[in-house]
C-alpha positions, 0 to 999 in steps of 0.5 A: 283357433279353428272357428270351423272346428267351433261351428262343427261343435255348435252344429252338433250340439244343436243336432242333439234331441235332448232337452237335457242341456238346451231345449229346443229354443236355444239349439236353434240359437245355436246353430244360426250362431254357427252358420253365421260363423261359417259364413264369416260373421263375428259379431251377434247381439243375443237378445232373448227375453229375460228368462230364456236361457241367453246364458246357457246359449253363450257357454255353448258358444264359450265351450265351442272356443274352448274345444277349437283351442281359443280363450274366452272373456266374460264381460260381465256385472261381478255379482253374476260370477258365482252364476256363470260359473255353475253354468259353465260347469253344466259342458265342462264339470271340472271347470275351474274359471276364476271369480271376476275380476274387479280391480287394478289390485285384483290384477297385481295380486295375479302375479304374486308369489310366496315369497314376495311377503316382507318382514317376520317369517310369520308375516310371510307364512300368513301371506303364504296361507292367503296367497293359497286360499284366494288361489283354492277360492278361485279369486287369483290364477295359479298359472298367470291371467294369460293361461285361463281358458276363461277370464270373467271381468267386471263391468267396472274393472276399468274404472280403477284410479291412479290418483297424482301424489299432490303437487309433485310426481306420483308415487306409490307402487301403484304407479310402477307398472307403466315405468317398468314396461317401458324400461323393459321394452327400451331394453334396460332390464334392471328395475330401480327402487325410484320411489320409496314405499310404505309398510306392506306395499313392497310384495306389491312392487315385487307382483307389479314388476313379474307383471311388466316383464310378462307384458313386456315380453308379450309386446315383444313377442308379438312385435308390439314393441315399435308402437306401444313404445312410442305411446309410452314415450315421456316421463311419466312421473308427471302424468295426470291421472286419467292419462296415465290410466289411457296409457297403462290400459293397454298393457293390462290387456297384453299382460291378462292375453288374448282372446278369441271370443269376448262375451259381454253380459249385460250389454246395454249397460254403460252406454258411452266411450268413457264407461268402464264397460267402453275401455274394457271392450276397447284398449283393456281387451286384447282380441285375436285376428280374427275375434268374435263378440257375443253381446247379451242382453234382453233390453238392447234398448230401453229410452231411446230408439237410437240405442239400437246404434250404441249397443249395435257399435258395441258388439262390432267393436267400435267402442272407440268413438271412430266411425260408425257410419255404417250403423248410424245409416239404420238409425233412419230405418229404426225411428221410421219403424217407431213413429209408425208404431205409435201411428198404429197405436192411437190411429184409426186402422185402414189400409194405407196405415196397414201398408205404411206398417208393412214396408217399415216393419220389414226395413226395420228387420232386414236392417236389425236382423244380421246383428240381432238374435231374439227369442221372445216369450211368444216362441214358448210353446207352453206360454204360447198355449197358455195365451190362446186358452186364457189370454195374458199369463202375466198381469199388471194390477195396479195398487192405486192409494187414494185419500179413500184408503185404509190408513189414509188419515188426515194428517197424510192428506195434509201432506200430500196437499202441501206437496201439490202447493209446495210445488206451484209456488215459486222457489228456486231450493231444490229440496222444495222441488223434490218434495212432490216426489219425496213425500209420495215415495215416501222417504225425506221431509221429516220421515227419514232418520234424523242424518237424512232429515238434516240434509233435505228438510229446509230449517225455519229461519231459511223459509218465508211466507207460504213456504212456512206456512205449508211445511209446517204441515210435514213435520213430524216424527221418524217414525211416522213413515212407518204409517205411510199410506202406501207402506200400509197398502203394500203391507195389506197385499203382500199380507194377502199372498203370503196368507196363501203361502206365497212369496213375494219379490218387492222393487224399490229405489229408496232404502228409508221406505224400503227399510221400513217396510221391511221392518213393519213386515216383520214387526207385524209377522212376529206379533202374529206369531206370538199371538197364535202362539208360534216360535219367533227365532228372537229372544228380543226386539232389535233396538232398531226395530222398536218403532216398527213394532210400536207401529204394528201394535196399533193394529187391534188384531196384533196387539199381543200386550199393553205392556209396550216393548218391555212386556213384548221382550219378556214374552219373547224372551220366556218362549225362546227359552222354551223353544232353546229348551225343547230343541236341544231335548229334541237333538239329544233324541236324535243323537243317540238313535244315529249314535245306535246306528253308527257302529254299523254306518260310516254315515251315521258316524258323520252325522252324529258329529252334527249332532254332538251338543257340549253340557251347555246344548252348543253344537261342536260340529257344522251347523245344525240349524242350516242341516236340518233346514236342508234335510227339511226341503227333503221331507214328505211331511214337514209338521212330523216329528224327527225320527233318527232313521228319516234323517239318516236316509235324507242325510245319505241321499244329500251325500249321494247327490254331493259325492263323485265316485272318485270323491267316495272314500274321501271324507275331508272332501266330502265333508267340505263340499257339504260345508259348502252346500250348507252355506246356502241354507239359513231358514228359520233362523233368519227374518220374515222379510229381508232386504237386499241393497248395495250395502248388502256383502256378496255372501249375504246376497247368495244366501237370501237369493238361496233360501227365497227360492225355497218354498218352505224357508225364509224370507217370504218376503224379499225387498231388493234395491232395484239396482242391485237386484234387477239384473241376473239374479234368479229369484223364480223357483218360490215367487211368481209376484212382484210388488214394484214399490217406486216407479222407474222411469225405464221400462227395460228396468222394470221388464228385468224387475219381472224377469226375476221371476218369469223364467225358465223352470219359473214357480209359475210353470210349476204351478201352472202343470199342478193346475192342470192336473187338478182344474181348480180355479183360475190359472196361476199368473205372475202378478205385478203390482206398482204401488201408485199414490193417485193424483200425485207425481207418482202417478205421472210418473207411472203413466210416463212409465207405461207408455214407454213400456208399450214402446219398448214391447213394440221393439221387441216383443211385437205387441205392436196393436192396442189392446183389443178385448176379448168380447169386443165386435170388430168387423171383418175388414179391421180383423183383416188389416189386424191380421196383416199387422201381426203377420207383418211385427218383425221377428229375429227369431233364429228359425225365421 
C-alpha cells in the first residue's frame, strides 16, 4: 500500500468543519497521525482519556489503509467486537468485518467447506446449514483469513493449547497442521492419514490440511520457505506442547495474511513476551515492509512508571524481548519526572522546586512526546467551561460504614473485631490472613454458600487456643451477608438515586456480595411494588431469591405480609394473573384498531402480525413485549394508554430509520433487521438489578448494556464484575453514578470503572444542557461513591488506592498540584510559582 495516499485521506478527513463523524479533538488527532506518517513514523500511542473517541480516531486511521489498498488488524478483548464494528460502518456502511477471532478452532473452521462433513447425508445438510449461518453471522470469512480487509483478533487468541497425547506422540487433528506444512514446503505433496481420529474430527483434518497448503503456498510465494524450513526441521510427533505452539505460530500468521496496519485496543493489558497479547503482535502478526502500529489505551501506565517502557516496546514492535535500548534510556527521564512530582505534592512550594519541576517536565515531554498522542478531559471545551464556573464536574464521595451506621448490629462489630485480632496473632493458614479483607468486602467465613464456605472457613479440630476463641464469632448463616453493613449502606445510596429516577453502575470483585446485593436490591424494589400496588413481572419468588426477600421484609416499611414466602407468592401470583389478563384485553384492542387500518396500510398488516394472540393469549409472531418496550422509548408520554394509530405511526418511523432504499420493497429483510433490533430490547420484563460477571454469555452482556442505557428500562441498577465490565463497554447514555463496592489496588482500573460513564455524548452532558436551560439547583456532576469500612483493611486499601491514583493523574491528566480550596488566601508569589507549574505539566495534546 501507498502510506502517502493513506495521509492524503487522513488530512482531508481532518480538513472537514463538521462534527458529523470527528468533533474537533479527533481531526486534530488525525492529522498529527498523518504528518507523523508523511514524516516516516509508523508507531503512535493514542492515549486519549477513556470517553474521548480513541476509536472512532483508530477507524479514520483503518479507513485510510483501506482507501490506499492495505489490510487491517484489530487487536483487541472480543467482547468489544460487536463495538468496533458499528464504528466501522460509520466510514464504510456496507462494512462486513468478521467478529473476532478467539480460537485455534475458530482459525481451522476458516477453511472448511461444505462438503468436508462425514457420515449421513442429513449430517452433512446439518453441517452445510451451520457452515452458512456462522458465515451470514459474520464469525468465519467466505473467501479465507487473508481476503478480509479487516481481521478482528482476540486478546487471548494465542493462548490456544496443543496438549502431548500422554507418554507417546500426540495425536488428534489438532496437531496436523504443522506436519503438513512442512511436507508441503519439503516438496511432498501427498498428506497421509498418519493418525487416526475420532467421530467428527475428520472435516477438521480436511480444513486443517487446505489451511497447510494456503500457508504453504504463502511461504512459497514470498520466499519464505528457506527459513520456515529450518525451524520446522524434526519430528515433530514428539514435540512438548509449548514448542510445538512457538512452532506453528508463525504459520498461523501467513495462513490469516498480511498486514499493513496492526491496531491494538487495550494496549496495556498482558504486559509481558509470554502473554498471548505479546505472540500475537510478535510471530502470529504477519506485517508488511514497511507496517505501522496504532497502540490505544487511556491507561498506558497504571502501577509503575516503568510501564511507559512496556507499553512503548509494544507499539515499536519489540514484542520479543530483543533489545530495547533505546526506550529503556527514557526510563531515567520518566522516574525523574515522577519523584519530582511527589516532591511538589507534599513540599513546601518555592523557586528551586518550581525550576526542578520545570526542567524534568519537559524531558519527560520531549521523550514521551514522538510516541504519545493524548487528549484529556481538560481539552474539552464544554468540561473545561464547566470547571472555570463551578470547579470539579466529578466528585468522589466516599460511603465511609462505621460501628455508628445504620444496620451496623453488634454481632457484625463482633466480627470485625475478630478479624483485627485474628490478624496479630501469629499463623501460618492463609484463610486466616485473609480474613481482615474477606469479612470487610464481605464474602467468605460463614457468609458465602455453603461450596465456598467449605473451602475458607477452617474446621473446629483444625484450630487452637485464640484461634477458636475468636472464630467463633464468625459463625453463622448463609444468609447473613444479606445484613452486611456495607451491602446495607450501598443499599441506602443506590435506593436514594433511583428514588430520583436515576440509574446506577455498581464495580465489584467478588461475586457472593455482589450477587447478594443484587438480590436484596431486587427483593426490596419488589415488596415496594406490591406495597404500593404496582405490576412485578413474576408470578413467584425464585427459590434462589427467598433469603434475600426474607431479608428485605425485616424492614418495617416493606413488610407487605406475615404470612412469609407463602402469602408473598399468592399475592404475586393473583397480580400477574391480572396484569396477564388486562394485557391481553389490551393487545386484543389494539389488534383490531391496526386490523382496520391494514386494508389500506402494508404496515399495518405487519404490525398486526406482532399482535396476533392464539385462543390462549400467546403471541404467534415477534415478541411483543421487546415491541412495545422499543416503541415505549418513542413516546411523548409513556403513562397514556395505547391507541392503535400512536403506535402505528411509531412503528413506521422505526421501519423508516431500519430500511434503505434499496431494502424498501423487501419485507423478509426488513422483517429481519427488525428482529435483530429488537434483540436489544427486554425492559420490564427483566429485573430491577441485574448482574453481569464472567459467567454472563456475550448476548446477555449486550442486552443489559442495551437496555441500562435506556432511561425508562430495566435495570436501574447494573452490577458488573470489574474484570468484565471495566474496559469498553458504554453504559453512559442513562447513569452518571457509580457506586465501586470493592476497592482495587489499581487506579487505572478504577479510572476505566468511571470511564463507563464519562463519555462522549455521556447522561451527564445531557443533563448538564437541560440544567442550563432552566437554572434549577446545583449542576449535575458524575458521582463516585467507594464503599469503605472504616478502620479496616478496606480502608487501608483505599488510601493506598488514592495515592496511587493521584500519581497516575500526574502522568496523565496534569494534576500535578494539590489541591488548593477555592476560598483559601495564597500570596502572590506562591500564586505565581503555581502558575508556573501549571504552565510547565506536560501535554501531548495533538495541537501543541
Amino acid at each position: 500500500m501507498d502510506w502517502i495516499v493513506a495521509a492524503d485521506y487522513l488530512e482531508q478527513l481532518a480538513s472537514q468543519q463538521t462534527d458529523e463523524k470527528l468533533d474537533a479533538g479527533q481531526r486534530a488527532s488525525i492529522a498529527q497521525l498523518a504528518a507523523r506518517i508523511r514524516s516516516g513514523q509508523r508507531a503512535a500511542l493514542l492515549a486519549d482519556e477513556v470517553g474521548m473517541g480513541k476509536t472512532r480516531i483508530a477507524v479514520a486511521l483503518i479507513s485510510a489503509v483501506r482507501n490506499a489498498g492495505g489490510r487491517a488488524a484489530i487487536v483487541l478483548p472480543a467482547g468489544l467486537g460487536v463495538q468496533w464494528q458499528k464504528e466501522l460502518r460509520l466510514f464504510h456502511p456496507d462494512d462486513q468485518t468478521l467478529l473476532p477471532l478467539r480460537s485455534y478452532d475458530g482459525f481451522i473452521a476458516g477453511f472448511l467447506t461444505e462438503e468436508d462433513a462425514e457420515g449421513s447425508q442429513k449430517r452433512k445438510i446439518k453441517h452445510a446449514d451451520w457452515l452458512k449461518d456462522r458465515r451470514q453471522q459474520r464469525e468465519l470469512p467466505k473467501n479465507g483469513w487473508a481476503n478480509e480487509e479487516v481481521l478482528m483478533i482476540s486478546h487471548t487468541f494465542a493462548a490456544m493449547r496443543f496438549p502431548n497425547a500422554g507418554d507417546g506422540p500426540a495425536g488428534g487433528w489438532r496437531r496436523e497442521l504443522l506436519p503438513n506444512v512442512a511436507r508441503l514446503l519439503a516438496g511432498q505433496r501427498r498428506n497421509f492419514m498418519r493418525n487416526s481420529f475420532h467421530r467428527g474430527e475428520v472435516s477438521q483434518v480436511h480444513a486443517t490440511r487446505r489451511a497447510a497448503r494456503t500457508i504453504a503456498d504463502t511461504i512459497i510465494e514470498h520466499g519464505l520457505c528457506r527459513s520456515v524450513l529450518d525451524d520446522l526441521a524434526g519430528d515433530h510427533r514428539w514435540l512438548a506442547a509449548d514448542e510445538y505452539k512457538r512452532k506453528i505460530l508463525p504459520l498461523i500468521g501467513y495462513g490469516l495474511g498480511r498486514f499493513d496496519l496492526i491496531v491494538v485496543d487495550e494496549a496495556h493489558k498482558a504486559r509481558g513476551e509470554d502473554s498471548s497479547l505479546s505472540r500475537i503482535l510478535g510471530p502470529v502478526s504477519w506485517e508488511s515492509d514497511d507496517p505501522f502500529r496504532l497502540g490505544m489505551t487511556a491507561t498506558p501506565v497504571e502501577l509503575d512508571s516503568a510501564q511507559w517502557i512496556d507499553t512503548l516496546g509494544r507499539i515499536s514492535g519489540r514484542d520479543d524481548g530483543e533489545d530495547v535500548t533505546s526506550l529503556a534510556e527514557l526510563a531515567e527521564w520518566i522516574s525523574g519526572y515522577v519523584d519530582m512530582v511527589k516532591r511538589i505534592q507534599i513540599e513546601e512550594l518555592d523557586n528551586p522546586l518550581t525550576e526542578g519541576f520545570e526542567s524534568t517536565s519537559s524531558r519527560f515531554q520531549h521523550a514521551l512526546r514522538p510516541f504519545v498522542l493524548r487528549r484529556d478531559k481538560r481539552h474539552d471545551p464544554q468540561i473545561r467551561a464547566f470547571q472555570e464556573a463551578y470547579g470539579d464536574y466529578r466528585i468522589v464521595e466516599d460511603l465511609k460504614v462505621s460501628p455508628a451506621t445504620e444496620g451496623f448490629t453488634r454481632d457484625w462489630l463482633r466480627r470485625f473485631c475478630a478479624a483485627e485480632a485474628l490478624s496479630i496473632l501469629p499463623q501460618d493458614d492463609h484463610r486466616v490472613k485473609r480474613v481482615r479483607l474477606s469479612v470487610a468486602q464481605g464474602y467468605g467465613f460463614g457468609l458465602a454458600p455453603e461450596s465456598e464456605t467449605a473451602e475458607q472457613l477452617p474446621q473446629d479440630d483444625e484450630l487452637e487456643g485464640p484461634q477458636s476463641f475468636w472464630f467463633d464469632a464468625f459463625r453463622g448463616q448463609p444468609a447473613d451477608i444479606y445484613t452486611h453493613p456495607a451491602i446495607l449502606a450501598a443499599v441506602r445510596l443506590i435506593e436514594s438515586y433511583v428514588e430520583r429516577h436515576e440509574k446506577v453502575l455498581v464495580f465489584g470483585r467478588f461475586i457472593a456480595p455482589m450477587d447478594a446485593l443484587t438480590r436484596l436490591l431486587d427483593a426490596r424494589e419488589m415488596l415496594r411494588r406490591l406495597r404500593d400496588g404496582r405490576h412485578w413481572p413474576a408470578s413467584k419468588v425464585r427459590d434462589e431469591s427467598e433469603p434475600a426477600v426474607l431479608a428485605a421484609m425485616n424492614d418495617p416499611d416493606l413488610c407487605v405480609t406475615t404470612g412469609g414466602i407463602t402469602s408473598i407468592n399468592q399475592i404475586l401470583t393473583e397480580r400477574y394473573r391480572k396484569w396477564s389478563s388486562a394485557r391481553r384485553t389490551e393487545l386484543a384492542r389494539l389488534h383490531r384498531e391496526i386490523e382496520a387500518l391494514a386494508p389500506q396500510d402494508d404496515t399495518a398488516a405487519l404490525l398486526v402480525g406482532y399482535l396476533r394472540q392464539d385462543d390462549d393469549g400467546e403471541e404467534l409472531q415477534g415478541d411483543i413485549g421487546a415491541l412495545l418496550e422499543a416503541l415505549g422509548d418513542r413516546r411523548a408520554s409513556a403513562d397514556a394508554p395505547w391507541s392503535g394509530n400512536e403506535m402505528l405511526a411509531l412503528f413506521k418511523g422505526l421501519l423508516d430509520e431500519l430500511s434503505t432504499d434499496e431494502e424498501q420493497e423487501n419485507d423478509s429483510v426488513l422483517q429481519s433487521r427488525l428482529a435483530s433490533y429488537l434483540q436489544d430490547f427486554s425492559g420490564r420484563e427483566g429485573n430491577f438489578a441485574r448482574m453481569m460477571s464472567g459467567a454472563t454469555l456475550p448476548q446477555t452482556r449486550r442486552l443489559l448494556q442495551s437496555a441500562f442505557n435506556r432511561a425508562s428500562s430495566w435495570p436501574m441498577v447494573l452490577l458488573a464484575q470489574s474484570r468484565v465490565g471495566r474496559e469498553g463497554l458504554n453504559l453512559h447514555e442513562a447513569c452518571r453514578t457509580v457506586v465501586i463496592l470493592h476497592a482495587e489496588w489499581n487506579p487505572g482500573i478504577v479510572e476505566q470503572q468511571i470511564g463507563r460513564v464519562d463519555r462522549k455524548g455521556s447522561c451527564w452532558l445531557k443533563d448538564l444542557d437541560n440544567w442550563h436551560e432552566h437554572a434549577e439547583g446545583d449542576p449535575p456532576r458524575i458521582r463516585i461513591h467507594p464503599v469503605v469500612v472504616s478502620g479496616t483493611y478496606d480502608d487501608h486499601n483505599w488510601q493506598v488506592l488514592k495515592e496511587r491514583w493521584m500519581e497516575l493523574r500526574a502522568q496523565l491528566h496534569g494534576e500535578v498540584l494539590p489541591h488548593q480550596g477555592t476560598h483559601a488566601a495564597i500570596s502572590p508569589e506562591l500564586e505565581a510559582l503555581r502558575n508556573r507549574i501549571i504552565v510547565a505539566t506536560p501535554s501531548f495534546a495533538p495541537w501543541e
